[in-house]
N, C-alpha and C positions, 0 to 999 in steps of 0.2 A: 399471666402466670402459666397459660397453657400450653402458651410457645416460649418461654422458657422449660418447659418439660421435654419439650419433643424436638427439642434444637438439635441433640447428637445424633437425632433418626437423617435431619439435614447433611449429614456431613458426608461426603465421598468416600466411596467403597473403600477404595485404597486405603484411608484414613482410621473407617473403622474396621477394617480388616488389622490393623498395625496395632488400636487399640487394646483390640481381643485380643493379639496374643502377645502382648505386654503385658495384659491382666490376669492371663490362663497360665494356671501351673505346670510347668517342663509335666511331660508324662513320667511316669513312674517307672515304666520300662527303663526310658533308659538310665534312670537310678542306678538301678538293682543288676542291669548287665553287665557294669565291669566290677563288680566286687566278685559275681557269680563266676567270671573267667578268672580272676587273681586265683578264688578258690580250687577249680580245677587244675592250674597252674602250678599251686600249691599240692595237690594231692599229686600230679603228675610225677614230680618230682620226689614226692614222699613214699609212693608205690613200690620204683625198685629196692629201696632200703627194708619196705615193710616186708615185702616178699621174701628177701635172704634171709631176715630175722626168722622167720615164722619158719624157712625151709630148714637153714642151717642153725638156728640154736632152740626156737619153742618145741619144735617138732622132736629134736634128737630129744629134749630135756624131756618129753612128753614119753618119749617110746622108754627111754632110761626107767622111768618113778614107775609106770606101768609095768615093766620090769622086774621090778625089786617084790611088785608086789603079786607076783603068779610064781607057781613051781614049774620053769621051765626045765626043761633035757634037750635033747638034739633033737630027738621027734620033734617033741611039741614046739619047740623052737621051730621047724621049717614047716610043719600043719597050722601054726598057729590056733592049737585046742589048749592053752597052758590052764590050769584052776588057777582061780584065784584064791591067794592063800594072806590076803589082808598083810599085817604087820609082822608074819611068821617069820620071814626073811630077815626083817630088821632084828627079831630078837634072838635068831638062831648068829648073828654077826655080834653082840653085844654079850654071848655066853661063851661067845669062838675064844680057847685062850690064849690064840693071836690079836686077838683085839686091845689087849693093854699095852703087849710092847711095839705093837704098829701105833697107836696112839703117841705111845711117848716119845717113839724114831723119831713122827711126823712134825711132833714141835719142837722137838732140841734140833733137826734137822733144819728147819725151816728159822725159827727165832737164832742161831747160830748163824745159819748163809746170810741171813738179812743184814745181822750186826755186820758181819767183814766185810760185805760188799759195800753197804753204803759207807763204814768208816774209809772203808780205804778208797772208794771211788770220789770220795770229798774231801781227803786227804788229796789227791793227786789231782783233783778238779782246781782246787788251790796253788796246786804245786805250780800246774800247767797256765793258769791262769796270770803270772809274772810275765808272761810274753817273751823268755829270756831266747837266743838261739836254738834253732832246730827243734824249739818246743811243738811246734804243727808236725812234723815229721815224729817225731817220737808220740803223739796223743794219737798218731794215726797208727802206729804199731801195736799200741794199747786196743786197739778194736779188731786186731786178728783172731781172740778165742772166741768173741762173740761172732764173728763173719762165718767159721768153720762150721759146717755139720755136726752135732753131737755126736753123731756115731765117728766120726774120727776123733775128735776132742775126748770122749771118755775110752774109746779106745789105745791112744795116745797115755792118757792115766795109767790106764791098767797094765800098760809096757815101762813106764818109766816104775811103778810101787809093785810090780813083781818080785816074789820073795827072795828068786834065783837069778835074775837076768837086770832086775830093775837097776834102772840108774841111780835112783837114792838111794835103794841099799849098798850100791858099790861108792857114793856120797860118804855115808854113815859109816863104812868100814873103813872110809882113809882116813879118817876120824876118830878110830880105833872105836866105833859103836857096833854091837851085835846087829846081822840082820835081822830085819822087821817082819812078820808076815801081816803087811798092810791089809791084802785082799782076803786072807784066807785065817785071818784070826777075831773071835767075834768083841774083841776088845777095840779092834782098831780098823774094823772093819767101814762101821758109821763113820768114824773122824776122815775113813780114805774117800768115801763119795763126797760128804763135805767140803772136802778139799780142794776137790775136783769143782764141782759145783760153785763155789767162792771164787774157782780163777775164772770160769764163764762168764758168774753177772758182775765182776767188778768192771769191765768195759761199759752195758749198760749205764751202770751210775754214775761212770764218771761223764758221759755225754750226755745224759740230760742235767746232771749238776753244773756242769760248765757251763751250755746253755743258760741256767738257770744266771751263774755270775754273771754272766755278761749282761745282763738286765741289771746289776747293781749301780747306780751312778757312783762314778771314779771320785767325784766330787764330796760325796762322804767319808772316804777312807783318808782325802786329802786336810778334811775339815778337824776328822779324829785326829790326825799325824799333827798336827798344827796344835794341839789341846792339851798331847805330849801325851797320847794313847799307845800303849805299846802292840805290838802285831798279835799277840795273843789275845788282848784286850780288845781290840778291832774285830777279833773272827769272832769272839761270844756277844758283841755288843750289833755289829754291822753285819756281817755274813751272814752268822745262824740263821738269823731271826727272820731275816729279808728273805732267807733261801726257805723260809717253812714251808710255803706252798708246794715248791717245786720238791722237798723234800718228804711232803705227805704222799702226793699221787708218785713219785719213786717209789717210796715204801708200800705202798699199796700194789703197782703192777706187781714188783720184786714177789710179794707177799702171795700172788693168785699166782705167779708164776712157778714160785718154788713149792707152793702144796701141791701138784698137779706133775712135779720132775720125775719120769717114771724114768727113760730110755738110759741115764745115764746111771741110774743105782743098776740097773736091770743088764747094762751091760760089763758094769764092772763085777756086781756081787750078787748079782741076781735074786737079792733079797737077803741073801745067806752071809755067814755059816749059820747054819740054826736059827735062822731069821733074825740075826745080829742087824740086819740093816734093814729090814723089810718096814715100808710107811704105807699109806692108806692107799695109794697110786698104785705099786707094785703087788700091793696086796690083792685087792680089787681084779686086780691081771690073772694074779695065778690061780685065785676064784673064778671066774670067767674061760682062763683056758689054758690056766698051766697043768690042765691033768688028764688023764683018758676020759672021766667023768664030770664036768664043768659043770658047775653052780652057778648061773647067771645069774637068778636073783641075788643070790646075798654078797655076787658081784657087783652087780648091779646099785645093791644098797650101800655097800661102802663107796659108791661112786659119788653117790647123792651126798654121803655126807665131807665130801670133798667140796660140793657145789654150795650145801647149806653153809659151810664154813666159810668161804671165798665171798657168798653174798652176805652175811654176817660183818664180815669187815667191811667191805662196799661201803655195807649202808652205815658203819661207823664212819666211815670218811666222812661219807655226805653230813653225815650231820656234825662232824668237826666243821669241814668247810662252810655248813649254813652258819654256825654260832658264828663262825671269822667274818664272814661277810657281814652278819648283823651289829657285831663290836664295832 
């Protein structure tokens, strides 16, 4: 029995040198060192994005709310001694009696540009989408307003809806129509940057809508034609529906893009007559530094409530999109 006990002590180094570490568990080092380098790898590559974030958008949004909430001037603007004056600011902005017709510009402005743009850039994403001759060529002339500078493009506006020189009013006179004063009347003043603004983002819509059709398989519209669906009854039943997606996060850039359109009201009407077209953007500006005396805070505070708005919808998408995904 005793030399069966003690037979592996018998056996040649080599042998049980092979044993033991057949038997011995890998060390744990080197476990743990390539997840430890994935991780760093990971963070490497996650550092320049965190950095811009934190430089260019937490940082400005930080110094913005801080802002709203001290009684700056020009001094204490460059001392940086401003008091702190809590929620003063927000409610000296909420008693302002610019604050209801800035408000109401900001969404008949915004829910208006949204409708024309994406009707008619999905109107003409369909059009173009037939493949018929020269349709590439013509959807690329369609992206000329959007390619242009704003300051020529609303520039260009306020040349052609001039009361005295403009080309529509000399339009509407061979027409036998009275001239308009588009810019300088405060009835029609809103409708002229609207206008403006509608010819801008209908190229956006219609290039990510296209996009979006070309993702539709051709094989369904051939299936409906076959069923004896007619073209109308294809676009509400196959189009629409398939396009939702692409059509949520449209209406959502469109949506942060047009609460936030300062340069083109600002060059056309510069908020005016009588603050006939002034919105929360423009408004913001002339509190801030349209005057010898500038109010940064309650500059500052209609800024924010452009941002709370903006992240408001966001977060409606996200949770339209969560519920879609979950269905």
């Amino acid at each position: 029995m005793n030399r069966m006990t003690h037979l592996p002590d018998r056996l040649p180094a080599r042998d049980r040198n092979d044993a033991a570490a057949t038997a011995a568990p890998p060390p744990t080092a080197h476990r743990s060192r390539r997840p430890t380098s994935q991780q760093w790898a990971a963070w490497a590559f996650l550092a320049p994005v965190t950095v811009y974030l934190v430089l260019f958008y937490a940082y400005p949004l930080y110094r913005n709310f801080d802002l709203s909430l001290r009684h700056y001037t020009v001094r204490s603007f460059v001392q940086g001694d401003a008091p702190f004056t809590g929620l003063a600011n927000y409610r000296a902005v909420f008693d302002d009696p610019t604050f209801a017709p800035a408000l109401t510009h900001t969404v008949v402005f915004t829910a208006v540009c949204l409708f024309f743009q994406y009707a008619i850039g999905l109107a003409l994403a369909v059009f173009f989408h037939q493949h018929f001759k020269l349709s590439a060529t013509l959807r690329a002339l369609f992206l000329v307003p959007w390619l242009l500078p704003l300051i020529v493009s609303a520039s260009t506006w306020s040349w052609m809806l001039n009361s005295d020189s403009g080309v529509v009013n000399a339009a509407l006179h061979a027409v036998g129509i009275g001239p308009v004063n588009w810019l300088t009347s405060p009835q029609w003043a809103l409708t002229s940057v609207i206008i403006a603004n509608i010819w801008i983002g209908v190229p956006f819509n219609l290039v990510v809508l296209y996009s979006g059709l070309q993702s539709i398989p051709h094989s369904l519209y051939e299936a409906a034609a076959l069923d004896g669906a007619s073209a109308w009854r294809r676009f509400w039943s196959i189009t629409f529906p398939l396009l939702r997606p692409v059509s949520a996060i449209t209406l959502l850039l469109g949506l942060v893009y047009t609460l936030k359109v300062f340069d083109i009201i600002w060059i056309m009407t510069k908020g005016g007559p009588a603050d006939a077209s002034t919105t929360f953007a423009t408004w913001s500006y002339q509190l801030g530094f349209g005057s010898l005396l500038p109010d940064f805070g309650p500059g500052a505070a209609v800024g924010n409530l452009l941002v709370v708005a903006a992240l408001v919808f966001g977060l409606v998408y996200l949770r339209v999109q969560r519920k879609q995904a979950l269905a």
